[in-house]
N, C-alpha and C positions, 0 to 999 in steps of 0.2 A: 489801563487807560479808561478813561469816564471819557465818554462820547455823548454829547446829547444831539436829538436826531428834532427840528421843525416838524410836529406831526398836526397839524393845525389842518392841513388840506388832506389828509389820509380820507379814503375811506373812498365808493362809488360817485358821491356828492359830487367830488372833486375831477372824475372821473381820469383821465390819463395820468395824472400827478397823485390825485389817488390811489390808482392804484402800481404806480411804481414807489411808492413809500411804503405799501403794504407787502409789498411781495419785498422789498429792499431788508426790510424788518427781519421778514419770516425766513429768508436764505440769511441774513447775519446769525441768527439764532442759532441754525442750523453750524455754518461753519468757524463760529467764531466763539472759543472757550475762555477767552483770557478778558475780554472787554468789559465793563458796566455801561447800559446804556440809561440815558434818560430819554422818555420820549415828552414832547411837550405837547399839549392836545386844549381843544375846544370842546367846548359839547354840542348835539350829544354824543361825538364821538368819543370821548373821554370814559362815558358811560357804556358804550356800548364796545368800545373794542379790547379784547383780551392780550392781556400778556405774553406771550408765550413762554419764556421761564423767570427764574428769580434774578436773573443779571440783567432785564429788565423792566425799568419801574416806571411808571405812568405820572406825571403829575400839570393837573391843570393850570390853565394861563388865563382862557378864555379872550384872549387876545384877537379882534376883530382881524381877518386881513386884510390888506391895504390901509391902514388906521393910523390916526396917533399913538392910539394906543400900544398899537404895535409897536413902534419906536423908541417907547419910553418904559409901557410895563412889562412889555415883552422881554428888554435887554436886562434889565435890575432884575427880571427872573432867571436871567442865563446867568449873568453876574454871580449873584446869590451860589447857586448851584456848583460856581466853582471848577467849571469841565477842563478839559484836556484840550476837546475840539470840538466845533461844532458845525454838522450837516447843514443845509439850508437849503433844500429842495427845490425852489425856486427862488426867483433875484430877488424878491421882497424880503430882503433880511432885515434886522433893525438896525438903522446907519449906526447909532451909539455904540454897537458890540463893536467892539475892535481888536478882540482876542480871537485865537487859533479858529481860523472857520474853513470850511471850503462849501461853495453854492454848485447846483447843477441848472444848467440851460437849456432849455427844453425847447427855447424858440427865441427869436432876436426883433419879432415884428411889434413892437412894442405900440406901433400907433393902431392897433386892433383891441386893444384893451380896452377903452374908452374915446368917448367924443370929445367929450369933456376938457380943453386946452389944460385947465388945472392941473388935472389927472394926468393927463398926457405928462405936463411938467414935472410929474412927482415921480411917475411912474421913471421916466428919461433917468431925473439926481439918483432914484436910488438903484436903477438900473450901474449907472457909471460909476457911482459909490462902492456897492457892493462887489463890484468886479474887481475895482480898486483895490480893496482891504484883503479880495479872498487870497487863501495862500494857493490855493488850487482848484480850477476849473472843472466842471465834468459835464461834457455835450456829449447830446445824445442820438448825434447822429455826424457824419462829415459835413452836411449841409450846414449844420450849426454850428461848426468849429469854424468854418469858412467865413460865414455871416457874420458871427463875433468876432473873430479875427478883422475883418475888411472895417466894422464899425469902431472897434476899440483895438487901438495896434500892439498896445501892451502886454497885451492879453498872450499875442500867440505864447510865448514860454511857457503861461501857467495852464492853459487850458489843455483837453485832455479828455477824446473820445472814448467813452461806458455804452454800450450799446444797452436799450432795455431788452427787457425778455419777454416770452409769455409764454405761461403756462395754465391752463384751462381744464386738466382732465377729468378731475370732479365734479363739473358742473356738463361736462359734452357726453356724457352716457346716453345709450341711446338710441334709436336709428331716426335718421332723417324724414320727414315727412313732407311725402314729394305732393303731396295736394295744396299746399300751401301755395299762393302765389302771390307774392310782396318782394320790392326791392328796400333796401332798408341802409337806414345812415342812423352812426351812434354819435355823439357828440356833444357837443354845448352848439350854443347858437350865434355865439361871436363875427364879426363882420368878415374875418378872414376864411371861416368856416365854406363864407358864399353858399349857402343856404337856399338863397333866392336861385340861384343858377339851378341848384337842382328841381328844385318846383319846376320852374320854367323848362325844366329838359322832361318832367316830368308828365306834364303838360302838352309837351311836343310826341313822347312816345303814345299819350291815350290819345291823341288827336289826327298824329298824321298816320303813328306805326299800328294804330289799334289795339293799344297794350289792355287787354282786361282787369291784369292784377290792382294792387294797393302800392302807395309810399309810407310807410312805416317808420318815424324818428322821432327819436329820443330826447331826453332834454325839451325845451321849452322857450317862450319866449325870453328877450333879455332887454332890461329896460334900457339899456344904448345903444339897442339895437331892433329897435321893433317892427321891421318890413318885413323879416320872412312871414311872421303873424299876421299883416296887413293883406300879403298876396295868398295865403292859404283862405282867407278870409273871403278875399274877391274870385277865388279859382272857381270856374266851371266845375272843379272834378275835385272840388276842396270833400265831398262823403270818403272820396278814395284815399282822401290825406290823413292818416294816424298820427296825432303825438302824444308819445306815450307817457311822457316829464321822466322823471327818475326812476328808473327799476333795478327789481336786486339783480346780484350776482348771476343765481342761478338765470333768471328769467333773460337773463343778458344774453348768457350762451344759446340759450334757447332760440332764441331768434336769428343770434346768427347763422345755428345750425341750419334752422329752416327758410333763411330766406333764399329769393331765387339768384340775388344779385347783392353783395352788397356796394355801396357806391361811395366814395370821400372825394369829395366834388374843391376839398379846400383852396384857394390859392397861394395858402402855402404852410407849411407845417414842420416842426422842427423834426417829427419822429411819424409818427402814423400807427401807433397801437392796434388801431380796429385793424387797420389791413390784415394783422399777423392773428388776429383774435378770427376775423374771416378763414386766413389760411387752414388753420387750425382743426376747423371744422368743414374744410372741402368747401369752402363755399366759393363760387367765383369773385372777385374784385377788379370794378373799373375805378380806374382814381385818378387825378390831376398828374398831368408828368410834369409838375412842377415842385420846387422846394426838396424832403427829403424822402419823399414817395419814390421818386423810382428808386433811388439807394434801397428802401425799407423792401419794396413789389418786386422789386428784378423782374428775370423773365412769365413769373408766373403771373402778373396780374396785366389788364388790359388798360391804355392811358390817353387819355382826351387832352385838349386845350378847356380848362376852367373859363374862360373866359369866352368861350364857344358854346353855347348853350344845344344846337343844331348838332356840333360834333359829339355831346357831352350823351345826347339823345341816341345817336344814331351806334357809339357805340358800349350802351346799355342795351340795345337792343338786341344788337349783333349778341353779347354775353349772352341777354336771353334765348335768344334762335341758336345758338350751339348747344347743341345733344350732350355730349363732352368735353369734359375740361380735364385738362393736365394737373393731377394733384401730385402725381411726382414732383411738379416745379414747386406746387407748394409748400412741399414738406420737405424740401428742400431747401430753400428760401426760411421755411421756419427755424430749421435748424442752425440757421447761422445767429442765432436770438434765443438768448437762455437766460432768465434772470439767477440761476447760479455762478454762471461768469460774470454776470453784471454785479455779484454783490459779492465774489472773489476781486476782484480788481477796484471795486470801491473800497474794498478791505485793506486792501494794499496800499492806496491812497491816502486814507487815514493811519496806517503807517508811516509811509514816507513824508507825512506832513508832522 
């Protein structure tokens, strides 16, 4: 079977969807002897990311996402290619491809994407479109089976819970370094993210609770969404605010090892990666009890109202003033999240399709 796999958003860049294509990749490698894949890429990931064996082969597109291009030169290269099936990572597939496909769903909140009515409207068609065509659904969580289901009724038959995984142990070598004091968020900076909540909650622990430490995040500003940048700018305590833009791998774990707290402040999220990327490494997590955060945290992580800035504050704090945390629940909790079962059962998918 010749599978080709959307690899256009692989890599940290892309960060969640990044790296569930990368780890998707490297466990098919692993358990799958009979397939050819094609991966389709951008630069410079094109250039920088290795193969892993000879059943699969690389070849560039350079295909903008969100684009016309995407729509048009994107499809006449899957065309061209001739495949069996093809992955689609996210709902931005290109409407023209109408042959053997299945998309994964990673999130149903579509008016977070952009401000932009246009966008909104394009993002909506090929959201609907693509659902339309696929032969098989694959969410990444119940919250998002649910969501899609409630927004598109068609859906429920073909869709079809894949849990992601994570695995980390190459890069978490090491002992923790307890002098360290930052709470810290990994992410993009998208409006559903609520970004600004955490400053603000941020703001209330060095103010009312006397937190000493640092805010540490990742990613950067985004230009359809430029307050969080605005209000770091205006912060009292914006020296205590790091953002760090894009960092590798290794330096990823790093931080999460060593932070005191990490925090996912979103209001609402299809899956929650960092939470499990925290677990992983003992680290506490407070996060929104909204969306599919508590599915992802269960009993081990600690859960605010996002939209309570006071509650969001007060228990970050509490996290920090606990001596002890339960990493039983964590690794506990992780182990229900393996990206080998996620890329056995995606396997199976692309069988039975």
């Amino acid at each position: 079977m010749k599978i080709g796999i959307d690899c256009r958003m692989i890599g940290s860049r892309f960060t969640g969807i990044g790296h569930y294509i990368e780890n998707l990749i490297h466990e098919l490698s692993i358990i799958d002897n009979q397939s050819q894949y094609h991966l389709f890429m951008n630069q410079p990931e094109f250039n920088e990311f290795q193969v892993p064996n000879k059943r699969f082969k690389k070849i560039l597109v350079n295909c903008k996402i969100y684009s016309l291009q995407e729509q048009i030169d994107f499809a006449w290269s899957l065309y061209k290619h001739n495949l069996d099936l093809v992955h689609f990572p996210h709902f931005n597939a290109p409407i023209l491809y109408i042959k053997k496909n299945i998309i994964t769903i990673h999130d149903v909140t579509l008016d977070t994407h952009a401000k932009n009515k246009l966008k909104k409207l394009a993002y909506k068609i090929s959201f609907y479109i693509n659902s339309t065509k696929a032969k098989k659904i694959i969410c990444v969580s119940k919250f998002s089976k649910k969501e899609l289901n409630k927004q598109v009724r068609f859906t429920k038959n073909k869709s079809q819970v894949v849990y992601e995984g994570c695995t980390f142990k190459e890069a978490s070598e090491g002992k923790k370094d307890n002098s360290k004091n930052y709470i810290f968020y990994a992410g993009n900076w998208k409006s559903h993210k609520n970004i600004e909540g955490l400053i603000t909650a941020f703001e209330i622990l060095k103010s009312q609770y006397k937190y000493k430490g640092k805010l540490l995040l990742t990613g950067g500003v985004s230009k359809d969404h430029p307050k969080p940048q605005e209000m770091i700018e205006r912060s009292k305590y914006k020296k205590d605010i790091s953002v760090l833009g894009r960092v590798s791998h290794t330096k990823l774990q790093h931080l999460f090892k060593n932070a005191k707290v990490y925090v996912q402040p979103s209001f609402v999220e299809g899956f929650g990666l960092p939470v499990l990327e925290a677990f992983y490494n003992n680290t506490p997590v407070v996060c929104s009890n909204t969306g599919s955060l508590p599915e992802v945290g269960g009993k081990a992580a600690t859960y605010f109202n996002p939209k309570d800035t006071a509650d969001m504050a007060y228990k970050i704090n509490k996290a920090l003033r606990t001596k002890t945390h339960n990493t039983d629940n964590m690794q506990k909790q992780l182990a229900k999240f393996s990206f080998r079962n996620m890329a056995k059962r995606t396997l199976k998918l692309y069988k039975n399709v």
